[in-house]
Residue, then its C-alpha position, 0 to 999 in steps of 0.5 A: x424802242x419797242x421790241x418787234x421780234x415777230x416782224x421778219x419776212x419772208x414768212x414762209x408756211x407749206x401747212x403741210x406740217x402738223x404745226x404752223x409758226x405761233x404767228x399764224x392765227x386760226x379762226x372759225x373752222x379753219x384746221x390743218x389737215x391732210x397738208x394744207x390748211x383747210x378753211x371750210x369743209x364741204x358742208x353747209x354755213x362753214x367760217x374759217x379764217x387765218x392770218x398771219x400776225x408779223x407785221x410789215x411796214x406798208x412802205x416797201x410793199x407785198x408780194x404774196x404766193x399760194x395755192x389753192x384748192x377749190x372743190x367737191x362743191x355739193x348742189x347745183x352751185x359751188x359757195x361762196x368762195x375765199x379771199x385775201x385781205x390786208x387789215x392795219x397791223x395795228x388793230x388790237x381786237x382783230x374780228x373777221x368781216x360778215x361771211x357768207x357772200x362777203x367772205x370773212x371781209x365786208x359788211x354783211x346785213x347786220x355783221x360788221x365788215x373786217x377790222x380796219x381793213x385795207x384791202x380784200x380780194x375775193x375769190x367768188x364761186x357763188x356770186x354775192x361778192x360783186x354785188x350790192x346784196x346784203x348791204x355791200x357798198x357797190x358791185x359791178x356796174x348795172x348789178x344790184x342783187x343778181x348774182x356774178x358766179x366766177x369772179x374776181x373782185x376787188x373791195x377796198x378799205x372800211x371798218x364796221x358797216x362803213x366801206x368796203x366800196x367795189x374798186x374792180x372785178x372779172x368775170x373768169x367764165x366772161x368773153x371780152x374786156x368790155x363784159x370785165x371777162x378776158x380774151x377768148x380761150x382764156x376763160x377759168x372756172x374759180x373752182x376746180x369742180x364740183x360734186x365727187x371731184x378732188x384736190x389738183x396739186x399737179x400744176x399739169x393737171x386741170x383744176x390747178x391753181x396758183x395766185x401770185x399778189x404783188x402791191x408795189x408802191x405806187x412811184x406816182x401817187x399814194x397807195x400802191x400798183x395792184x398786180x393780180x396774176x393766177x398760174x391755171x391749169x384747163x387743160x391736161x399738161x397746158x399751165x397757163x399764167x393769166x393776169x387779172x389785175x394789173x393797175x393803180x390801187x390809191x388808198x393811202x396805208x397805215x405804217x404797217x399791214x398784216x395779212x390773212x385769208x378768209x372762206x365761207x359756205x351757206x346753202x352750197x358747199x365746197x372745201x376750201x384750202x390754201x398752201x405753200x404759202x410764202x409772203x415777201x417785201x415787194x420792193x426787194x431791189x429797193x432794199x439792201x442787207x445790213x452791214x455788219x462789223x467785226x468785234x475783237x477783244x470781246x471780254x469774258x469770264x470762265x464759268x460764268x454766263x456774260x451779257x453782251x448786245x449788238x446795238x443797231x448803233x453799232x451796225x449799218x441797217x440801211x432799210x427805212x424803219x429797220x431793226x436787228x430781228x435775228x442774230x444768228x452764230x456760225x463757226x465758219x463764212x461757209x455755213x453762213x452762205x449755204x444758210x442764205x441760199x434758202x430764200x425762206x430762211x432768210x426770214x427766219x430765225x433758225x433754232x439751230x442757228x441760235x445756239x452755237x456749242x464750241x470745245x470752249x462754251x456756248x453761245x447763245x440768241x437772244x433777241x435784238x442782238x442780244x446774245x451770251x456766252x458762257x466759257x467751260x470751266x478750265x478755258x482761262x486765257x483761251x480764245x474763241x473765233x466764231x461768226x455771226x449775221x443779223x437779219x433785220x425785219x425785212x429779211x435782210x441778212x448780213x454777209x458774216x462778221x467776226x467776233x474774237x472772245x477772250x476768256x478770262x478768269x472770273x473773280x469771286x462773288x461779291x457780297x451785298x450787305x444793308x447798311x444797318x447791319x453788320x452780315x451780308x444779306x443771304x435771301x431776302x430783306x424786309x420793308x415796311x411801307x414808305x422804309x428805305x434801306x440802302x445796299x452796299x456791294x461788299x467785295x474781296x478785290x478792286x473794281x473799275x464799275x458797277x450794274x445794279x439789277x432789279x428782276x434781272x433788269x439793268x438800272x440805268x445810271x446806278x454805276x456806285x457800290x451802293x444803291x438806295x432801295x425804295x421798291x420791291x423786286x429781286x436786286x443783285x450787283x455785278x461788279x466788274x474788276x481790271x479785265x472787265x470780268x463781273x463779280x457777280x453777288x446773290x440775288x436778294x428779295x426785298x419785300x413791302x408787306x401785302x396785308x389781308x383784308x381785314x373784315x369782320x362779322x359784326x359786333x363782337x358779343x358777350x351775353x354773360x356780364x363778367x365773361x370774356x370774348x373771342x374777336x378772332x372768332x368774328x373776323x372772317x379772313x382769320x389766317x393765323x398760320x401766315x398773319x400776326x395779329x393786333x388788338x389795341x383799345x381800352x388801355x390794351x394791346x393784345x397780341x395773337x391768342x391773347x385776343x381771344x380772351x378780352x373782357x371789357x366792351x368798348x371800341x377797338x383797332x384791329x390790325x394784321x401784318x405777315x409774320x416776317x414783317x416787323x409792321x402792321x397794316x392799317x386798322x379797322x375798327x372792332x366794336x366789343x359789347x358784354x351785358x353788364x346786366x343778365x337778361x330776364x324771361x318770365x311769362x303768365x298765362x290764363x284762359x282768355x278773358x278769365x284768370x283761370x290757369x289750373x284746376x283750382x280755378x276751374x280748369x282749362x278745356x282742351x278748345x279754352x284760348x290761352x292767353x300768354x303775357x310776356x313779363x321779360x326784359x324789355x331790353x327784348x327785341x325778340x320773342x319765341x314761343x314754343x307751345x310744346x305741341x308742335x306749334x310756335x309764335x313769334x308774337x310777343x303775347x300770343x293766344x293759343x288753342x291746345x285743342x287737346x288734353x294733357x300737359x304741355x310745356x311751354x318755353x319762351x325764349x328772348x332776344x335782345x339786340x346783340x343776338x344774346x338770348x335767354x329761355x324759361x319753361x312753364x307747363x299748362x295743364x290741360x284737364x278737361x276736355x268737355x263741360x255739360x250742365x243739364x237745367x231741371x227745368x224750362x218755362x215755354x211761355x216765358x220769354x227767358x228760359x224757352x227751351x230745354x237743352x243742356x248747356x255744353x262745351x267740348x263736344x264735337x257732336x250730341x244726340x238730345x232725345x226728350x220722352x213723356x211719362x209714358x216712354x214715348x218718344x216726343x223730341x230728338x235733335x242732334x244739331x250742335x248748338x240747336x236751341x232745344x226743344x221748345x215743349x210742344x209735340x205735333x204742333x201743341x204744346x203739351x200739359x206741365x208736368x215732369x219729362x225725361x231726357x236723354x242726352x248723348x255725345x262724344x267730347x273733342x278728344x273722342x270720350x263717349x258722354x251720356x246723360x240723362x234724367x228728369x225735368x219739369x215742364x212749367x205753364 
């Protein structure tokens, strides 16, 4: 059977501590402070919401009791109010409903309502509550969006966007039944005041309020019999109780519900808190306490924590779905009565009542009536009178049974030893995946039976002296002798190797025929401090460190294994290549177009394109260039400009398809850096040879002056280029004859060049 150690009722909270039970879940802005639990502070669009996660079986109904405080609401109105809800115990994902006007429970626009609600009751300051606003389904009869300030309403069932139908409301500031408002003078505002008013905690005081909820099951159909009763406080020392709600509610429930609480705030504030909050079975007189019985004779060994349990068998638990939830120890019937007399406790189990310490040792709790006792050394052959009470998940408590304890001397451990081997077993065993091993139990006495335990849990059915293992965990045998006292043995772990995860980067290289190459280094969850490892291929079988020295391409299996295991996990497979062959680089160059590649073909200009031919491998998959200029090409055979003189080494480096890589260097001489060649002669009426102007390269600007025989000055150009002068002087040409030049200019590399001479005009 499930464990239900949370179930219990009833649950009893003050929030007056600065801590509640672990079973009261908090949501949204809901906090403890100043002895109660706060659900919104006074401040705009607050959320908060609690409840209380032990389920109770919907058969037997709820009683609920708290206080509550509405107040010191800012604005023209107080918001939006607080509500009760039930929701299916069973939910695994719990999500309050929309806020705002449907307060933590119905549907709201585009919010889903409350998860698998079943009830909510909403406490309504502001008014959206008991209207059809923000897509609610129903409200007060004649009303859509208007709102109903002060009321009490009632939704019922839904989940997401479907549900949460009106059942019932009253106006609490409303005169007549026929206007769902009460008698006169029995009128109350749902909160206490507005703007500067404080929290009423003296029920004498006006402001006080008080709900008591009560859902009995309904004797005539499904569901239950809603009653809605509030203590309220209008006027000073005049406590009144008015009853809300008293009728039918017929939705059928689940097997179990939980409850909780929910507040809100938009536009307009007010805090809203809750305390003493005590939530019971409602059928209570349907219900009736566990019996308990009387164990004598109860075995156990001086030293030694013994084991027992109170089965549900063993005891009467007369209530419908019922189990043990409490086992509490008391040394006499009297504390067991002044501990009943709390109704609170009733529902709980009291820490100091789950460990009881005698002269003779101590007894402890556990849970479903489970319990130990562990007798003092020095106790043998003593007895020990004590007595108990189970509570089941109602609250129900037994009246006190006895248990008598008999302590007697504990035997000597025995001893667990692997059928293959010869010594008992000290920590651990190992396996390999699909091994089995079978244990024996070794001791220094007779024994009448056997439990055999895997992680400190008991094996069903496995009473011999041996046990058969097939899967991990921590394994130890108790072996009891003539007195029912257990020998206890060591605990051994039995361990199936967890191998890693064997990756690795790629191919394994080597770029150097005859080399040897490391497969450790590509393999990218290499832990040597906790891993063996295994390499098998080639007619090979490497262990560890000598796999990092393997000479010979091929395919490989590579596998792993923890260094206390005997086993290798399963291989992935390991690709080795070494080059047979060395790569070879090599490259030529030229200008452009020419075979000139040094001064003794003429020289390279500094603006000259150099043109680079690969003659590598052609195993290359790969070429880079480094100029050493600054600049690089991936090209296979590129053409590059230097742009300047002077001597510049070239590097190409290769590439094959394994990432292994080879380089060479030559050096390119760039000498030159201009070139100019002057005609001494020109013919103007020609159609070839027109015009005079020196034929130059690597000049980045030029001055062509021309005069006659006289000094005078006839022509000047500085156009790069230009086509030169053509022999005629304002618009005639001028007589055959000799002329002189002066030519001007500054080379790419900033060198000043001049030129100059004599040169015949021919007609």
């Amino acid at each position: 059977m499930e464990a239900k150690a949370q179930f219990g009722f009833p649950y009893c909270e003050t929030f007056q501590t600065t801590t509640t039970q672990a079973n009261t879940v908090f949501g949204g802005n809901a906090i403890l402070v100043d002895g109660v639990l706060r659900l919104t502070n006074n401040q705009n669009n607050q959320v908060g919401y609690v409840y209380i996660d032990v389920p109770f079986p919907s058969a037997y109904g709820i009683k609920a009791e708290f206080e509550y405080f509405s107040y010191g609401g800012a604005g023209q109105f107080l918001a939006d109010g607080l509500s009760i809800f039930l929701f299916d115990a069973a939910t695994q994902n719990f999500s309050p409903g929309g806020f705002g006007g449907s307060l933590g429970y119905a549907q709201r626009n585009e919010e889903p309502g409350l998860t698998n609600a079943y009830l909510g009751i909403g406490f309504d300051e502001f008014g959206n509550f008991g209207n059809r606003a923000e897509g609610k389904n129903g409200g007060f009869q004649g009303i859509v969006d208007e709102l109903v300030p002060d009321a009490i309403v009632v939704r019922g069932p839904g989940n997401g966007f479907t549900g949460y139908p009106f059942i019932v409301g009253r106006k609490t500031m409303a005169s007549g039944a026929d206007k769902d408002g009460f008698n006169p003078g029995a009128q109350f505002p749902i909160s206490s005041g507005g703007a500067g008013t404080f929290r009423v905690t003296d029920p004498n005081q006006p402001g006080y309020r008080k709900v008591f909820l009560e859902l009995q099951p309904d004797p005539d159909g499904v569901g239950y019999f809603l009653t809605l009763r509030m203590q309220v406080t209008t006027e000073p020392n005049q406590p009144r109780m008015v009853t809300i709600f008293d009728r039918p509610y017929d939705f059928p429930a689940p097997n179990e519900l939980k409850i909780g609480f929910a507040a809100s705030t938009g536009g307009y504030t007010n805090f809203h808190e809750i305390r003493n909050l005590v939530v019971e079975v409602s059928a209570d007189d349907s219900l009736r306490d566990p019996v308990g019985v009387d164990f004598s004779d109860v075995a156990s060994c001086e030293g030694q924590e013994n084991q027992y349990y109170i089965t549900d068998e063993e005891v009467v638990l007369p209530n419908t779905g019922s189990q043990i939830r409490c086992l509490q120890f008391f040394e006499s019937l009297e504390d067991i009565q002044d501990n009943n007399s709390d109704r609170c406790n009733q529902g709980k189990c009291l820490e100091e009542n789950q460990v009881l310490v005698l002269p003779q040792g101590t007894l402890r709790a556990g849970e479903l009536g489970a319990y130990t006792f562990f007798p003092n050394p020095g106790t043998r052959d003593q007895s020990v009178e004590v007595y108990y009470t189970i509570t089941d998940n109602y609250g129900k408590t037994s009246s006190g049974n006895k248990i008598t304890l008999n302590i007697q001397e504990s035997p000597a451990p025995v001893r667990i030893l692997a059928s293959n081997q010869a010594n008992p077993l000290e920590e651990s065993y190992n396996l390999c995946p699909g091994e089995s091993v079978r244990f024996v139990s070794e001791g220094d006495e007779l024994y009448e039976r056997y439990e055999w335990y895997r992680d400190g849990e008991l094996l069903e059915n496995e009473v011999e002296a041996d046990l058969v293992i097939e899967e991990p965990g921590l394994y130890e045998i108790w072996a009891y002798n003539r007195k029912n006292c257990p020998a206890k043995s060591n605990q051994i772990e039995v361990k199936y190797p967890e191998y890693p995860n064997l990756q690795m980067a790629g191919t394994v290289v080597g770029c150097e025929p005859g080399e040897s190459v490391d497969v450790l280094n590509g393999l990218l969850t290499y832990d040597s401090e906790n891993y063996d490892y295994r390499l098998i291929g080639n007619g090979l079988t490497l262990l560890n460190e000598e796999i990092r020295s393997v000479s010979f391409s091929g395919g490989y299996l590579l596998s792993a294994k923890p260094k206390d295991f005997d086993c290798f996990g399963d291989p992935i497979e390991v690709e080795v290549f070494i080059q047979d062959i060395p790569l070879s680089v090599d490259f030529e160059f030229a200008v452009a177009g020419t075979d000139i590649k040094d001064d003794a073909g003429g020289g390279i200009f500094a603006d000259d394109p150099i043109a680079f031919e690969d003659l590598s491998d052609e195993r290359a998959v790969k070429w880079i260039w480094d100029f050493g200029d600054g600049n690089t090409s991936i090209e296979q055979n590129p053409i590059h400009i230097f742009g300047k003189k002077g001597e510049f080494e070239v590097q190409l480096t290769i590439e094959d398809e394994y990432g292994c890589q080879v380089s060479i260097s030559k050096v390119v001489s760039i000498t030159k850096s201009y070139r100019i060649m002057v005609p001494t002669g020109f013919t103007p009426l020609e159609e070839e040879n027109q015009f005079f102007t020196p034929k130059y390269k690597g000049l980045v600007s030029v001055d062509l002056m021309i005069f006659n025989s006289w000094g005078e000055l006839i022509y000047r150009s500085n156009e790069l280029g230009g086509q030169g002068w053509d022999g005629t002087f304002q618009g005639e040409l001028l007589d055959a004859g000799f002329y002189v030049f002066r030519f001007d200019g500054v080379s790419i590399d900033g060198e000043k060049v001049t030129r100059g001479g004599k040169f015949r005009l021919i007609r």
